[in-house]
Every structure is written in structure tokens, then in C-alpha cells.
C-alpha positions in Angstrom: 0.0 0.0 0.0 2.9 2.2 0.8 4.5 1.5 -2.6 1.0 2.4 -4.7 1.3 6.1 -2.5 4.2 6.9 -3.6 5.1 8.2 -0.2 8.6 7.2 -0.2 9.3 8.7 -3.6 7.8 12.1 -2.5 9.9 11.7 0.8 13.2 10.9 -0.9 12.2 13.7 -3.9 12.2 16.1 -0.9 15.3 15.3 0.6 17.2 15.4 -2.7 15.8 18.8 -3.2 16.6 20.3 -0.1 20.4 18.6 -0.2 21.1 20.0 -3.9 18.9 23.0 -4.4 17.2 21.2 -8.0 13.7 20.3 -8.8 13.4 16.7 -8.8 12.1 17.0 -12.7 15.6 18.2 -13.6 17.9 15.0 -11.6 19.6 13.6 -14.4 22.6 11.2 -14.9 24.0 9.7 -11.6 21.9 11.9 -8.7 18.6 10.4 -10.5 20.3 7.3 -10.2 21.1 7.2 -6.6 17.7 8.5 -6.0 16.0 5.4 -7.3 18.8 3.1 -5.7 17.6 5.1 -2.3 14.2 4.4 -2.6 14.9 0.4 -3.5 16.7 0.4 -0.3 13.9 2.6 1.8 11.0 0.1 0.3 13.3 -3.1 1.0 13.5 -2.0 4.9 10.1 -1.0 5.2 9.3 -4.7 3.9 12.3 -6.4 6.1 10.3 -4.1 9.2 7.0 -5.3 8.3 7.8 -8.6 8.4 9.7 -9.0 11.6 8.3 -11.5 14.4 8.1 -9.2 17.1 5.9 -6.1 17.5 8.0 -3.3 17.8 8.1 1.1 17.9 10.5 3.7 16.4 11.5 5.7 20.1 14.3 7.4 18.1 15.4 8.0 15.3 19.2 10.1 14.7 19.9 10.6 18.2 22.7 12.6 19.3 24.0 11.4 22.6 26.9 13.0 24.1 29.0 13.8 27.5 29.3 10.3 27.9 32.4 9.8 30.2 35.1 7.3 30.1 37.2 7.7 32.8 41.0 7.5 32.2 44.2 7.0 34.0 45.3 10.8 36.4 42.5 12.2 36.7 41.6 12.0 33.2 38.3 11.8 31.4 37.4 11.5 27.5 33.9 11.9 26.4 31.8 10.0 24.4 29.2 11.4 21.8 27.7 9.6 18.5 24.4 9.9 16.5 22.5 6.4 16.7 20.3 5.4 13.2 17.4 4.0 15.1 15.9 3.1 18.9 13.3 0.4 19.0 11.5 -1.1 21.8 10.8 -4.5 20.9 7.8 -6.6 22.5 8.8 -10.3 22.6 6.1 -11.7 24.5 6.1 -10.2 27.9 9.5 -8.6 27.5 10.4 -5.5 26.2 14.1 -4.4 25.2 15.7 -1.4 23.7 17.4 -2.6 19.8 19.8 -0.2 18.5 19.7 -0.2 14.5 22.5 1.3 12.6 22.4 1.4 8.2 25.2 0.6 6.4 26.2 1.3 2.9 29.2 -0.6 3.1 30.2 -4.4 4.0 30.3 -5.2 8.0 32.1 -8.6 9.5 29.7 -10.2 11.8 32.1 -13.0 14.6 30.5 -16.4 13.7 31.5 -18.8 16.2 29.6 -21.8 17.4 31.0 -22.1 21.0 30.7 -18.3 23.0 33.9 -16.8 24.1 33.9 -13.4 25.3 37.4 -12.9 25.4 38.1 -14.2 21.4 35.4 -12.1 20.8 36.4 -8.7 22.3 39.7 -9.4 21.2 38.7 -9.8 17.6 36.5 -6.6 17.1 39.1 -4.6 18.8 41.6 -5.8 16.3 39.9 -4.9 13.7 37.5 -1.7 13.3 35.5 -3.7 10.4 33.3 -5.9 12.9 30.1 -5.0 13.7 30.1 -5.4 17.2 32.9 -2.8 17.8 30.1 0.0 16.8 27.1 -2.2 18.2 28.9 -2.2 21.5 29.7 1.6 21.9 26.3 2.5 21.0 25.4 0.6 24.1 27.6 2.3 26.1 26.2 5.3 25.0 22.8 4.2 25.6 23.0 2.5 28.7 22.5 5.5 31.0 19.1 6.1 29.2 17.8 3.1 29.3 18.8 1.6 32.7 18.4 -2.0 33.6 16.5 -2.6 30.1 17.6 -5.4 27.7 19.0 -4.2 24.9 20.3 -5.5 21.5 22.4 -3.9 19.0 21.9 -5.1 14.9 22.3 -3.7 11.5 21.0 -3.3 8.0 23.4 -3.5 5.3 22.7 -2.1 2.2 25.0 -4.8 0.0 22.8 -7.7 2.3 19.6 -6.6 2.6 18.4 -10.2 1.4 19.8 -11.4 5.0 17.5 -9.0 7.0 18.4 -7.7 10.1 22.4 -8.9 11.4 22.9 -8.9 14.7 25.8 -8.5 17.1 26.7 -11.1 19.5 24.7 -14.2 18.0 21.4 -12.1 18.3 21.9 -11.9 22.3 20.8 -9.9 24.5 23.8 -7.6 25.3 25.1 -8.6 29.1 26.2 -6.5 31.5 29.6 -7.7 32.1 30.3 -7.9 28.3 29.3 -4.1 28.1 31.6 -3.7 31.3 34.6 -5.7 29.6 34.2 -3.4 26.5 34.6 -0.5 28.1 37.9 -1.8 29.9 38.7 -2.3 26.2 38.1 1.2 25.3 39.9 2.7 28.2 42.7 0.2 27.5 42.4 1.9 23.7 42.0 5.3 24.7 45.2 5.7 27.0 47.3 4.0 24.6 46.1 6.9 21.7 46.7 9.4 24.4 50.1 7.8 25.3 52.9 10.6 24.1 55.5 7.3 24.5 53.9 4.8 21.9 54.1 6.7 18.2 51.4 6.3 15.8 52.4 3.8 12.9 51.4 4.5 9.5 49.3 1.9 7.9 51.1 -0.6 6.4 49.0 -0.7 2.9 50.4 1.4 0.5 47.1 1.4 -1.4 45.2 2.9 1.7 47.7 5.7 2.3 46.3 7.7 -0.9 43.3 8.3 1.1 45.0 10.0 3.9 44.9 13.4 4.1 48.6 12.8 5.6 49.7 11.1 2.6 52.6 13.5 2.3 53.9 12.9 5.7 53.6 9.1 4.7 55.5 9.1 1.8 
């Protein structure tokens, strides 16, 4: 019913004009193509949303969250801020939890492993910024102060896998409170190495990656 409206087109016509200042009538070439790629993607979710399990709400939807603090060694203190897709509250018979949703355009790497392990599994998405649960676990952090003693999940819709629905973090789990406590050790552990003026910062190794940097001369 949506799609015969033609409310999403009208939504996504009015975004486009208000980003680049032309009538939708005039989009030619690649912007008229990334319009109708967006609105694929738009009516995909919607459907992926309509046909989930569990009733749920939108409580949120781009929310800044800021002055989050993460405590550091000497009286230090670094604070946390981020803008988080989407807030759900999910009804899964008679429990409720907060789901964090965050859309991707690009590839995520989801930990697959049959047997739990907490530690393999904060020491893999700290080792590398591409898993999902790096992200899905600081938006908890972020979120936990809001939403206190509530279950919450964190998942993902990504635009290359839209046929695979909604990917979770930590095999669909709720998220527990000692992982989200671990993590954060992680993230302090993190931080005061960055802010460490004895251990250098290393250029990336991949030559290929370096012609993105804006300190590509330095790297050279």
C-alpha cells in the first residue's frame, strides 16, 4: 500500500531537493540514479520491518548522545558522543528491550562462532575496526544510562545484504552486562594508549590505503 502512494518517492524527492537545491524534474545522470537506488533500499527495509516476528516502535530515530564519560588514568576523562540510526523497543512476549539499529552502505564482518567466548570475541573486534560489534557495542555504552536495567540488543541493515534482513551483534543476544563492562575496559585500555605521548602512531602498512589519507605527504 505504501509503494502504490508513492510516499517514499515524495519523501526521498524532498530530501534530494533540499540537499542540492534542483527540482526533482531536472535530476539527471548519476543523482537520478542514486535516488532510485535510495528508494529500493527505503522500500526493501520497510518490507524487512513489516515482516519481523516481534511487535515493535520507532523511540528514536538520529539521536545525538553526548557527555558520555570514560574515565581515564590521572584524573583524566574522555567523552563519548555519537548519533545512533534507530531506537526500537521490541515486544517479545512479555519482555520488552531497547534494539539499536545502525544502516550501512558498506560491508560489515559479523564474529561467527559456534562455541561463545567473550574474550576471542572482544579481542577480535578490537583488532579490527570492520566488525560489527565494535560500533554495536559503543552505541550501548552510549545508551545505557538512558535506558537503565533494560535489555537491549544492537543489529544492522546493510545495504549490500539486505536479502539477510536484520544482522545482529553477538549471535542475536541480549547484550550482558559484564560484556558491556569488559568493553569499556577495552576502550579505556584503547584510549590511554592513543593518548600515550610514548607509543608513536604507525602509519598503515597498505600502501594502497595511504592515498586516502589526508597525511599522505607525511607518509610518503
Amino acid at each position: 500500500q505504501y509503494k502504490q502512494s508513492n510516499t517514499i518517492e515524495a519523501f526521498v524527492n524532498k530530501a534530494f531537493q533540499s540537499e542540492t537545491k534542483v527540482d526533482e524534474s531536472q535530476l539527471l545522470g548519476l543523482p537520478y540514479l542514486i535516488k532510485k537506488v535510495a528508494i529500493k533500499i527505503m522500500e526493501s527495509i520497510i518490507d524487512l520491518d513489516i515482516a519481523q516476528q516481534h511487535p515493535f516502535r520507532v523511540i528514536g530515530l538520529e539521536k545525538k548522545i553526548e557527555q558520555i564519560a570514560l574515565p581515564l588514568s590521572n584524573n583524566r576523562t574522555i567523552w563519548l558522543k555519537g548519533f545512533i540510526d534507530r531506537i526500537d523497543e521490541v515486544k517479545e512476549g512479555e519482555h520488552h528491550y531497547i534494539r539499536i539499529i545502525d544502516y550501512k552502505s558498506g560491508g560489515l564482518t559479523f564474529y561467527k562462532n559456534r562455541k561463545w567466548d567473550m574474550e576471542s570475541y572482544l579481542s577480535a573486534i578490537f583488532s579490527d575496526k570492520k566488525y560489527a560489534g565494535l560500533q554495536g557495542l559503543f552505541y550501548a555504552v552510549l545508551l545505557e544510562n538512558q535506558f537503565p536495567n533494560q535489555p537491549m540488543k544492537a543489529a544492522f541493515y546493510v545495504g549490500r545484504e539486505l536479502q539477510k534482513g536484520l544482522q545482529y551483534i553477538v549471535n542475536a543476544s541480549f547484550i550482558e552486562a559484564e560484556l558491556l563492562e569488559q568493553f569499556k575496559l577495552g576502550l579505556q585500555e584503547k584510549m590511554e594508549e592513543l593518548f600515550n605521548l610514548q607509543i608513536p602512531f604507525e602509519a598503515n602498512p597498505s600502501i594502497e590505503n595511504r592515498q586516502y589519507s589526508p597525511y599522505k605527504a607525511l607518509l610518503a
